[in-house]
NUKOL-68382 format. One record per atom (N, C-alpha, C): chain; atom name; x, y, z. Coordinates in pm, whole numbers, padded with zeros to 5 digits. Layout:
<nodes>
   chain   atom       xx       yy       zz
       A     CA        X        Y        Z
...
</nodes>
This chain:
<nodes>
   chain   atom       xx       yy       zz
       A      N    05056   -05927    01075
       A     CA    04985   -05801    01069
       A      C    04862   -05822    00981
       A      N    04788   -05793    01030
       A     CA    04655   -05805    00947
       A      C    04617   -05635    00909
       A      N    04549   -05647    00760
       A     CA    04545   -05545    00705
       A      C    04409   -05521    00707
       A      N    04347   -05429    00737
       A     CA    04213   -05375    00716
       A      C    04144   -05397    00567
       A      N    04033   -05491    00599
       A     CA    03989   -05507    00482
       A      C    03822   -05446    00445
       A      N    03785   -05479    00299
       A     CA    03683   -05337    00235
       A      C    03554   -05359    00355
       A      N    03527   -05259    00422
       A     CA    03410   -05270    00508
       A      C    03290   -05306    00476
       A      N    03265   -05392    00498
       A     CA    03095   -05405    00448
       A      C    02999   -05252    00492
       A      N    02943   -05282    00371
       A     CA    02860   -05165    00350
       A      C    02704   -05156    00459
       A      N    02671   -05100    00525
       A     CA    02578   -05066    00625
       A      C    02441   -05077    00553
       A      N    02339   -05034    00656
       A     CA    02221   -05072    00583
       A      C    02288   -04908    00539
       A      N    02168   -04877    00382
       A     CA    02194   -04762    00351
       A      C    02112   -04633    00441
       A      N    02127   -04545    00468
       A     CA    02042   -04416    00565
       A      C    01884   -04382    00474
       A      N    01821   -04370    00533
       A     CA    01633   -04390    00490
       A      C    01711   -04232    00444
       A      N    01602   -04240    00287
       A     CA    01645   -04101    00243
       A      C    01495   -04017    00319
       A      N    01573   -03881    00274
       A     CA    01506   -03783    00374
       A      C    01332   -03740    00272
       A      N    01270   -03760    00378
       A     CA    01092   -03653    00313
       A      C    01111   -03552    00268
       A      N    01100   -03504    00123
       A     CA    01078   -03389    00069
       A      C    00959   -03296    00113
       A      N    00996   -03200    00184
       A     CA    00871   -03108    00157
       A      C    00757   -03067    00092
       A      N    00681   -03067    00105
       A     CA    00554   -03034   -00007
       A      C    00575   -02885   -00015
       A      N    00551   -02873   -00167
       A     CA    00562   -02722   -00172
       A      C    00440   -02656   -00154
       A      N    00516   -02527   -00071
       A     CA    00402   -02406    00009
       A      C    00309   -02371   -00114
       A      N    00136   -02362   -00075
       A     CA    00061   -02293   -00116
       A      C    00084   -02162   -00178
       A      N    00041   -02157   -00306
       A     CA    00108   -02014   -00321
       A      C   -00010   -01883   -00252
       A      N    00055   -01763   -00268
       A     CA    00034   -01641   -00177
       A      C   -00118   -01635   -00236
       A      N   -00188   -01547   -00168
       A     CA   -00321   -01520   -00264
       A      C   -00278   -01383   -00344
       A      N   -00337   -01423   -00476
       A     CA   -00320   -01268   -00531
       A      C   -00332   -01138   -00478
       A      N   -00272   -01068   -00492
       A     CA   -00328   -00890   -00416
       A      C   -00350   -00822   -00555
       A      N   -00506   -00749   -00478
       A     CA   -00553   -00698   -00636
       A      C   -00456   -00574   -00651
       A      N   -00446   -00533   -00786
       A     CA   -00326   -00420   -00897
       A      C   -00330   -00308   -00790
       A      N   -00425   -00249   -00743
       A     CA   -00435   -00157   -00681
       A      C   -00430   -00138   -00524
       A      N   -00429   -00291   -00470
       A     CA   -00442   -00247   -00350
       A      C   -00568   -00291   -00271
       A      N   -00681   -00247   -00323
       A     CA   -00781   -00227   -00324
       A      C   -00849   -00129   -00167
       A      N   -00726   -00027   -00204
       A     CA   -00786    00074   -00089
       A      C   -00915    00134   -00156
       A      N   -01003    00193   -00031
       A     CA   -01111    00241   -00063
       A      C   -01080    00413   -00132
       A      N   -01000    00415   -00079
       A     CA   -00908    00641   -00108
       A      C   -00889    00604   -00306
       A      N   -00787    00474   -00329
       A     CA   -00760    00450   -00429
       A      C   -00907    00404   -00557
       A      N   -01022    00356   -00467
       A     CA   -01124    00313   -00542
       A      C   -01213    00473   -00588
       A      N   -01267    00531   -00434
       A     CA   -01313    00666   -00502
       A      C   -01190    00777   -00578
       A      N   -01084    00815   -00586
       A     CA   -01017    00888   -00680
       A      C   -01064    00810   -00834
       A      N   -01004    00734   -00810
       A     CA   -01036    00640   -00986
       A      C   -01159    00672   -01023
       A      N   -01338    00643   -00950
       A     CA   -01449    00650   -00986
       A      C   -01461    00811   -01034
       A      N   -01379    00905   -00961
       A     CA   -01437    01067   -00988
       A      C   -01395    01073   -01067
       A      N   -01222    01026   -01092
       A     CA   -01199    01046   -01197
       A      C   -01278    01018   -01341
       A      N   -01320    00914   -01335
       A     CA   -01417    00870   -01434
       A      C   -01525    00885   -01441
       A      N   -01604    00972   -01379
       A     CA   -01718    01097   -01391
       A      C   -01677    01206   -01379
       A      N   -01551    01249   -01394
       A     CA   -01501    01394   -01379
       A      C   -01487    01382   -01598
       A      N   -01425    01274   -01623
       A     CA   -01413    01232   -01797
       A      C   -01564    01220   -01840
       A      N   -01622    01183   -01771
       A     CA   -01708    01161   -01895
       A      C   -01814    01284   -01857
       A      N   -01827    01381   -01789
       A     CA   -01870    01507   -01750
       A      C   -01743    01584   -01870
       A      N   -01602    01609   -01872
       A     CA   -01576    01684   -02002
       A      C   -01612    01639   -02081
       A      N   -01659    01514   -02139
       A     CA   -01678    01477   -02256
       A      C   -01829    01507   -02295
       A      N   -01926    01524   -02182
       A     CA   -02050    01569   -02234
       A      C   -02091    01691   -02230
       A      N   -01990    01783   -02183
       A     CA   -02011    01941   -02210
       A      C   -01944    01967   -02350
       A      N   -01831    01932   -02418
       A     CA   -01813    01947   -02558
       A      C   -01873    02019   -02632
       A      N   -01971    01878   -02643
       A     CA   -02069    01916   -02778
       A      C   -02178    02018   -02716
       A      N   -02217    01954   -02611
       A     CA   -02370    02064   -02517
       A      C   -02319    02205   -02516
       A      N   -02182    02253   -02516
       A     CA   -02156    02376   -02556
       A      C   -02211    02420   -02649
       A      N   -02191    02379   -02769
       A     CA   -02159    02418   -02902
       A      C   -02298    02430   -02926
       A      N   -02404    02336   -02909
       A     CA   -02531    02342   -02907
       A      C   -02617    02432   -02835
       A      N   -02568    02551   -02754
       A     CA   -02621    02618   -02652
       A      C   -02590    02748   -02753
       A      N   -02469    02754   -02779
       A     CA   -02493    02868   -02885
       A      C   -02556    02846   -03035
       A      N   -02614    02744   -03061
       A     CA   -02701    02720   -03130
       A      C   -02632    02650   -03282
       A      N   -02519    02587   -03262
       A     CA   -02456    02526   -03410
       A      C   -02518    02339   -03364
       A      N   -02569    02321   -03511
       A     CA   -02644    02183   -03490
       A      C   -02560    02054   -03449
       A      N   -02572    01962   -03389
       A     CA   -02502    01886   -03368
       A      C   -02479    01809   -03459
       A      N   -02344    01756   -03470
       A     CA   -02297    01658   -03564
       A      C   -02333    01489   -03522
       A      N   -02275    01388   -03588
       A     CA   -02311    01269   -03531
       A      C   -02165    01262   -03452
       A      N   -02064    01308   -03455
       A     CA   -01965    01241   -03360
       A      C   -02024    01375   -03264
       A      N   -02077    01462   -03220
       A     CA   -02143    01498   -03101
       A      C   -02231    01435   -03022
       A      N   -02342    01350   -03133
       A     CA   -02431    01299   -03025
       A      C   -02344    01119   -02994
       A      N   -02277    01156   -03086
       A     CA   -02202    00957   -03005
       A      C   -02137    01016   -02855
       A      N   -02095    01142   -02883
       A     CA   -01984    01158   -02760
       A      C   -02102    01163   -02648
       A      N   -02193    01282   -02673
       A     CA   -02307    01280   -02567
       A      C   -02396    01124   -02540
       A      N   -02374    01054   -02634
       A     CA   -02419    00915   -02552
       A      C   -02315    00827   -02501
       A      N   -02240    00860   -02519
       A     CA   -02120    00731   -02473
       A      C   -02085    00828   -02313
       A      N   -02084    00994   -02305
       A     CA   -02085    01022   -02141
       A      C   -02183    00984   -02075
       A      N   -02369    00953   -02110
       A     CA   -02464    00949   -02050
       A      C   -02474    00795   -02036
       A      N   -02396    00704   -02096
       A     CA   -02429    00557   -02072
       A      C   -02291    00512   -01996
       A      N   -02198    00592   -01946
       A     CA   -02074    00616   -01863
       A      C   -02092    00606   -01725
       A      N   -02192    00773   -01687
       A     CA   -02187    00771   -01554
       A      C   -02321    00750   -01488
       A      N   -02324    00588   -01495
       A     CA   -02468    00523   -01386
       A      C   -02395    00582   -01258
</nodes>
């Protein structure tokens, strides 16, 4: 009786090609960048800096002198909304 003896070992199997990893996604801008989402935001931010320059222009219409945090506020709305 002959006994099965240790098999010789084969060529070994070609190891397999790793994938290259996928390109990543392109960013999507925070918002979307719908146009509905771009004008709300802009009014909004001439709708602010329109309250912020009636404030003081009130107060000055009934004739109390302006302070310096009035005319910063009235320049920081007028250098706001180009």
């Amino acid at each position: 009786i002959m006994e099965p003896g240790p098999e010789a070992p084969g060529p070994a199997p070609a190891p397999r090609p790793t994938p290259a990893p996928a390109a990543p996604a392109p960013a999507k801008p925070l918002f979307g960048g719908c146009w509905s989402c771009r004008l709300l935001s802009g009014a909004g931010l001439l709708l602010a800096a329109l309250w912020i320059y009636q404030g003081p222009r009130r107060s000055m219409k009934r004739g109390v002198p302006p302070s310096m945090a009035a005319v910063a506020q009235i320049t920081f709305a007028i250098s706001e909304g180009r």
